[in-house]
TORDO-193902 format. One record per residue: residue in three letters; x, y, z of N, C-alpha, C in turn. Coordinates in steps of 0.1 Angstrom, whole numbers, padded with zeros to 4 digits, always signed. Example, Ala and Ser with C-alpha at 12.3 -4.5 7.8 and 13.67 -1.06 7.14 Angstrom:
% residues 2
ala+0132-0057+0078+0123-0045+0078+0132-0033+0078ser+0128-0022+0071+0137-0011+0071+0129+0000+0079
//
This chain:
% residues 216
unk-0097+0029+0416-0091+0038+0405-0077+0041+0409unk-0069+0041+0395-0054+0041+0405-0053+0057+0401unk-0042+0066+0409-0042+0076+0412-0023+0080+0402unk-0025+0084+0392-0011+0086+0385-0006+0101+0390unk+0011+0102+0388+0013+0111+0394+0014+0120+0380unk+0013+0134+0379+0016+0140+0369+0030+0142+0363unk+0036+0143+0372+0051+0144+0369+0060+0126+0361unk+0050+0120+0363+0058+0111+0358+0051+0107+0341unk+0041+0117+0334+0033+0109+0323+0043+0119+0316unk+0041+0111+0298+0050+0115+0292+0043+0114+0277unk+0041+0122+0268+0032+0118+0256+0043+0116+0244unk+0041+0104+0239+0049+0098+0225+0041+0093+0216unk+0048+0094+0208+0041+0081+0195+0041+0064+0197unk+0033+0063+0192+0026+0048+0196+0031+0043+0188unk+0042+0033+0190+0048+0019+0185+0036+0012+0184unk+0043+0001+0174+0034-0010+0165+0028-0020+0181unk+0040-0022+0192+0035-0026+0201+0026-0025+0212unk+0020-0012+0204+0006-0002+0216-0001-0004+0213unk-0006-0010+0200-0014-0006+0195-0027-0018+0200unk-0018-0028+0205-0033-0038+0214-0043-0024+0221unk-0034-0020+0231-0038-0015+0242-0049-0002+0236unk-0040+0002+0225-0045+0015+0220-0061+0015+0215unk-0063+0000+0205-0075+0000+0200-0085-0004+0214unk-0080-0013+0225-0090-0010+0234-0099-0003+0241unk-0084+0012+0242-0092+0021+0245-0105+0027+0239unk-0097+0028+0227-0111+0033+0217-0120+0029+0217unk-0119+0012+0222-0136+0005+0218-0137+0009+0230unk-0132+0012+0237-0141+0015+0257-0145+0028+0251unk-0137+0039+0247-0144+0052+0247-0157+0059+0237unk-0156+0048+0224-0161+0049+0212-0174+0043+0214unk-0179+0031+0219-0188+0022+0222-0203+0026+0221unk-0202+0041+0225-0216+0044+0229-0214+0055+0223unk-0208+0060+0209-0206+0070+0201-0219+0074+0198unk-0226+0084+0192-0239+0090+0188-0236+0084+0173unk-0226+0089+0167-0219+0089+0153-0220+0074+0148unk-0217+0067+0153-0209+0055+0155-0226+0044+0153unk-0232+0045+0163-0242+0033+0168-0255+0044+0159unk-0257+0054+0155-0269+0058+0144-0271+0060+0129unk-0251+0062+0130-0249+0067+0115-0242+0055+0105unk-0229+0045+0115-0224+0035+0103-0231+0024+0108unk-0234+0018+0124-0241+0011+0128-0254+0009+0132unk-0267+0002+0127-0271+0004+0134-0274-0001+0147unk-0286+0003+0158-0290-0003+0173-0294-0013+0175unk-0301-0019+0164-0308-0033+0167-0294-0043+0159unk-0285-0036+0156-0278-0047+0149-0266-0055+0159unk-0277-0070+0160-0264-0077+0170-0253-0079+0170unk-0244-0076+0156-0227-0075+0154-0222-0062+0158unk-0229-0054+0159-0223-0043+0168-0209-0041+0170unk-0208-0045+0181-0198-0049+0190-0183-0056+0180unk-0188-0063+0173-0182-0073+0163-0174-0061+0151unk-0186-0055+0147-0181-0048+0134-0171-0033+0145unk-0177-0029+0153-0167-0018+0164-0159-0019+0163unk-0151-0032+0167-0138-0037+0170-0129-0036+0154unk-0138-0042+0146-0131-0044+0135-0128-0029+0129unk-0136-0021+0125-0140-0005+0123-0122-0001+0131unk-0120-0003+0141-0111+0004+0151-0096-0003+0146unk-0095-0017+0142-0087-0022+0139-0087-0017+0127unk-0093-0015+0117-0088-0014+0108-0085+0006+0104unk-0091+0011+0115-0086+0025+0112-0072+0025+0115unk-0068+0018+0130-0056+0017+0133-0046+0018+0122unk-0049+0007+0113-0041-0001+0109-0038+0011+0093unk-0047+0016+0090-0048+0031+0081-0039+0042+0084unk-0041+0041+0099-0031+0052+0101-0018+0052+0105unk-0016+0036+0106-0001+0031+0106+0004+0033+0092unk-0004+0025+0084+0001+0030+0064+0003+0039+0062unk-0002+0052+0068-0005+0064+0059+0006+0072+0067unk+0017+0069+0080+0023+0076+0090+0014+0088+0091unk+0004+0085+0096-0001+0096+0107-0004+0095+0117unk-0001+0110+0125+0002+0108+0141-0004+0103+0149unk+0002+0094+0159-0008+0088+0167-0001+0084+0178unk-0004+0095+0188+0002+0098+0201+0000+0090+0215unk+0005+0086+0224-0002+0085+0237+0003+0093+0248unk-0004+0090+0257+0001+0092+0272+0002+0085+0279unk+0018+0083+0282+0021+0069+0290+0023+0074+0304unk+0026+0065+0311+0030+0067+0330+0042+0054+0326unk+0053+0055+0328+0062+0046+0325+0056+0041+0309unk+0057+0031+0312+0053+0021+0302+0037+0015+0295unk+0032+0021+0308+0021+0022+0307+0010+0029+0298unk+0004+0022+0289-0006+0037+0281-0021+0039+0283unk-0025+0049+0288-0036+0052+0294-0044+0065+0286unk-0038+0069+0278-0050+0079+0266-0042+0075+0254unk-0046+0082+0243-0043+0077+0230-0050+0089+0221unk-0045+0094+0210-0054+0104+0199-0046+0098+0189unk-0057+0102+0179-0051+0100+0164-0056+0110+0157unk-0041+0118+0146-0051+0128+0140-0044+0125+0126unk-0053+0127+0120-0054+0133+0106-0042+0141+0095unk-0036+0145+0090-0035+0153+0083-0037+0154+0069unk-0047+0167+0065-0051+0171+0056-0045+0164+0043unk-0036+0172+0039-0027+0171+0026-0021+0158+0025unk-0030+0142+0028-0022+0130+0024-0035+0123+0016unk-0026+0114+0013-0039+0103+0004-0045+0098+0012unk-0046+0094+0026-0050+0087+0037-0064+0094+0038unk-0061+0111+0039-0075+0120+0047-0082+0123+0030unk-0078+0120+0022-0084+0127+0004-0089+0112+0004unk-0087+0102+0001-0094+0093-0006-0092+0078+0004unk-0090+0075+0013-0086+0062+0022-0082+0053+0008unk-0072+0044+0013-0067+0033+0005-0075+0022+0001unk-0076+0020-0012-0084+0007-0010-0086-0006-0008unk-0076-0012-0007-0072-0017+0009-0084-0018+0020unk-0079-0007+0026-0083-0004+0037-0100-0003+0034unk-0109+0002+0024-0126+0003+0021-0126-0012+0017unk-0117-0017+0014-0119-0037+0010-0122-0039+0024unk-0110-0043+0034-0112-0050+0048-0125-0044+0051unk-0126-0029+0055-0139-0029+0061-0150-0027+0057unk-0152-0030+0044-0165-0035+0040-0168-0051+0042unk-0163-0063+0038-0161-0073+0047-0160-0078+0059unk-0154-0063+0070-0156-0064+0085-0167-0061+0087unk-0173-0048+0083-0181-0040+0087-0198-0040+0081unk-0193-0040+0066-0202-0038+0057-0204-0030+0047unk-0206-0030+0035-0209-0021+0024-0211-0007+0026unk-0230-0008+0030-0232+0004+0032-0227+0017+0045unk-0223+0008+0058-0217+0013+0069-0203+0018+0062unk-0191+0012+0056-0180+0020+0051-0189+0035+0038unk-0197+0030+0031-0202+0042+0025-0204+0054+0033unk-0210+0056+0047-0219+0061+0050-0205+0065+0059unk-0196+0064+0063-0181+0066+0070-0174+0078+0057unk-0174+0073+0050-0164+0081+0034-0173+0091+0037unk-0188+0092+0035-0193+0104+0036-0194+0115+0044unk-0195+0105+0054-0195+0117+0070-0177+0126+0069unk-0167+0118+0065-0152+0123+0065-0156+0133+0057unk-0163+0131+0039-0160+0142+0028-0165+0152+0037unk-0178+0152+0041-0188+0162+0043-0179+0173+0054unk-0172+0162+0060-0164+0172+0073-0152+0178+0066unk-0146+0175+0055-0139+0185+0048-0142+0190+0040unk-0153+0194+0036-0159+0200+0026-0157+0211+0034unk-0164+0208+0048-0162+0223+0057-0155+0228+0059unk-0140+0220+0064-0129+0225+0065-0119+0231+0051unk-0127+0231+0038-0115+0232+0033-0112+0250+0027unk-0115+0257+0035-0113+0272+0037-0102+0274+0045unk-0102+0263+0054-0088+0262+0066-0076+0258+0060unk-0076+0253+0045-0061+0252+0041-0058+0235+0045unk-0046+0238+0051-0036+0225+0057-0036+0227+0073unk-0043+0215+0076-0048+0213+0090-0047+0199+0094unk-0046+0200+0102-0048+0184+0114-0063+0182+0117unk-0070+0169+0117-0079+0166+0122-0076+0157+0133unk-0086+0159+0143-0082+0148+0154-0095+0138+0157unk-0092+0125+0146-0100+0117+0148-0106+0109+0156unk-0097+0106+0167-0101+0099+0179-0091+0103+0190unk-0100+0102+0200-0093+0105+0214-0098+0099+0224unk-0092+0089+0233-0094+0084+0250-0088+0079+0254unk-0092+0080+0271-0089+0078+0284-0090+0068+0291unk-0081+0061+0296-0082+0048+0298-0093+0053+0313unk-0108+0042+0309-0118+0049+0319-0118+0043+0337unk-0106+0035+0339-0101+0036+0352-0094+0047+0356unk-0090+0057+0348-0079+0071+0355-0088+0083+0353unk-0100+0082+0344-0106+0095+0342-0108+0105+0354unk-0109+0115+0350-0112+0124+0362-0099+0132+0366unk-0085+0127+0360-0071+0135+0365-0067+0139+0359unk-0075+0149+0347-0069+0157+0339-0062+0154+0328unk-0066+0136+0325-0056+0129+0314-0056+0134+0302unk-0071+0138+0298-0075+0143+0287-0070+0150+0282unk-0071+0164+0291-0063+0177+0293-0048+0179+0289unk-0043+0168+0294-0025+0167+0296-0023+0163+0278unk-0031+0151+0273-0029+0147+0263-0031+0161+0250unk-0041+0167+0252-0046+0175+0243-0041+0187+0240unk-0029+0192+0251-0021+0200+0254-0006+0193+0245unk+0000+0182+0249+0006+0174+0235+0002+0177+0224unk-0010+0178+0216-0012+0177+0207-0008+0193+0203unk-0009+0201+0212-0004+0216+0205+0010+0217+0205unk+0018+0212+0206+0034+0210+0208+0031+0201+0189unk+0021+0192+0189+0020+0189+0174+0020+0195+0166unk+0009+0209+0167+0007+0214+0156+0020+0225+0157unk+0023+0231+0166+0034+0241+0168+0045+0237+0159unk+0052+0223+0161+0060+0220+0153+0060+0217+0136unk+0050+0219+0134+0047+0219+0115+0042+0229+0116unk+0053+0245+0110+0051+0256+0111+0039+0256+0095unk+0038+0251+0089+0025+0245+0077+0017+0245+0076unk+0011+0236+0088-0002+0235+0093-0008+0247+0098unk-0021+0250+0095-0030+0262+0101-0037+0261+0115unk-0035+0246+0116-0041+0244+0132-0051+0229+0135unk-0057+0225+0141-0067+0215+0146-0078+0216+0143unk-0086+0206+0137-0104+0204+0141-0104+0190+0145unk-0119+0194+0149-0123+0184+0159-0138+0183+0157unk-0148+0169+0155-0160+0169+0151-0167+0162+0163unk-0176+0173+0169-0180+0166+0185-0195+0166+0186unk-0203+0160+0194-0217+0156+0196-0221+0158+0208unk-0214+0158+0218-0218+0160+0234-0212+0174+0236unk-0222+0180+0246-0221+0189+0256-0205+0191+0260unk-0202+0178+0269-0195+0179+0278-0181+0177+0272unk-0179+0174+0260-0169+0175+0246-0164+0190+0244unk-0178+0197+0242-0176+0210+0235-0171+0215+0243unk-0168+0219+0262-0167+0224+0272-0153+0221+0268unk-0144+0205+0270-0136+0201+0272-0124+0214+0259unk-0132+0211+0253-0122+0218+0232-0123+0230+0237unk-0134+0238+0242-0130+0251+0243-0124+0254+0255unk-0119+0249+0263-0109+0254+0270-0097+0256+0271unk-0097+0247+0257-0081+0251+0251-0082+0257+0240unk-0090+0261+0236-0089+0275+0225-0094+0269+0214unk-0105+0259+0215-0111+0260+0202-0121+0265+0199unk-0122+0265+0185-0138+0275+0182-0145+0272+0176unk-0157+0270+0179-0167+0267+0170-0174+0273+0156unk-0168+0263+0145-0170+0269+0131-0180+0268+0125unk-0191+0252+0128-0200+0246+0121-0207+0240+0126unk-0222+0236+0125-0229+0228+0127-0230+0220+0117unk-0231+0202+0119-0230+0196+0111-0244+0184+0114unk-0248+0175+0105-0256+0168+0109-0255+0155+0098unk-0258+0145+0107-0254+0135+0098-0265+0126+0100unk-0278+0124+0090-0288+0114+0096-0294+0118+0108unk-0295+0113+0119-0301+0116+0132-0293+0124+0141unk-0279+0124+0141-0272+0129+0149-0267+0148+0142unk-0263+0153+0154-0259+0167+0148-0250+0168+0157unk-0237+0177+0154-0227+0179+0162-0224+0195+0155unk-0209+0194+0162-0205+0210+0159-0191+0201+0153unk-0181+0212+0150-0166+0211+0139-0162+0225+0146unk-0151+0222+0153-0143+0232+0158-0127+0231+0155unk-0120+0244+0157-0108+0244+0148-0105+0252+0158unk-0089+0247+0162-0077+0254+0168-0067+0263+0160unk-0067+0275+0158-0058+0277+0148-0037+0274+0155unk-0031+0277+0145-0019+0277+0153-0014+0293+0166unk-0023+0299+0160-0023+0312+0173-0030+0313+0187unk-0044+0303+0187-0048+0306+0192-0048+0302+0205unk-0035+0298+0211-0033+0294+0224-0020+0302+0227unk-0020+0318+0218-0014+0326+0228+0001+0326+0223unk+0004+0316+0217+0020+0314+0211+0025+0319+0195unk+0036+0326+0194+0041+0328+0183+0046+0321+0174unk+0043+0323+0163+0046+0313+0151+0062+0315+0150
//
């Protein structure tokens, strides 16, 4: 495991040339999603793996069209976490391009991009009491450095995000594990909803812009 120093990581926006690295991560972090392998894929289905990759490429590639943010954490040159979030008020998070439901129903599959549109509406249906918000749709750690607070460092960037669009009302986040929910609330998020999708159930938590103590 290599050992990074803190002082030298630095969180930016991910150039067109990150984005190899970027979607790797996600298939390393995403792979064994609850969401992911019961709700657009299923378990016995041998393209798995096949349609993942494509799913990840072609979100990428959505949220390059749509300029929405999509951060990393580099050590020099190096990129070792990665998030992508959302924002509310674009055509990107209201209706995805069609375009983009073409490619991955061809990558992916019909009913698998159906059953994606729905899980997104369903999760704004909840949020939409919250106004103008950020969602943060993917997040990981490159899983040779886990364990040094990369997460942490990254997620902490992300409130320097919302701080600076005095507009936005704050973050959510749609989580399924335990050890998720621990991670979000220790930076001030809160639990708004239970949600369930088919076999899986998670929670929907929201950061507002206050609630890490800072003035608007």
């Amino acid at each position: 495991m290599r050992v990074l120093q803190q002082q030298n990581l630095a969180v930016k926006y991910l150039t067109p040339e990150d984005m190899r690295v970027a979607a790797s991560l996600l298939y390393q972090a995403y792979h064994d999603d609850d969401v992911l392998r019961s709700v657009l894929f299923a378990k016995d289905d041998s393209s798995y793996e096949m349609k993942l990759r494509a799913f990840i490429r072609e979100e990428l590639a959505s949220f390059g069209q749509g300029r929405q943010p999509m951060v990393g954490l580099f050590d020099g040159s190096n990129l070792y976490a990665v998030a992508c979030v959302l924002e509310s008020e674009t055509e990107l998070q209201a209706s995805r391009y069609w375009h983009w439901r073409l490619r991955l129903m061809l990558s992916a599959g019909y009913l698998q991009t159906q059953q994606l549109i729905e899980k997104e509406n369903t999760i704004r249906a909840a949020l939409e009491e919250y106004g103008h918000y950020y969602f943060l749709a993917f997040i990981a750690v490159d899983p040779h450095v886990q364990g040094q607070g990369l997460g942490h460092y990254l997620l902490s960037g992300l409130d320097d995000l919302i701080s600076s669009n005095k507009d936005i009302n704050g973050m959510a986040v749609f989580i399924t594990q335990t050890s998720q929910k621990a991670f979000f609330l220790g930076h001030g998020y809160q639990v708004i909803k239970q949600l369930s999708f088919e076999k899986v159930t998670g929670e929907l938590l929201f950061k507002t812009q206050q609630s890490d103590g800072s003035e608007n």
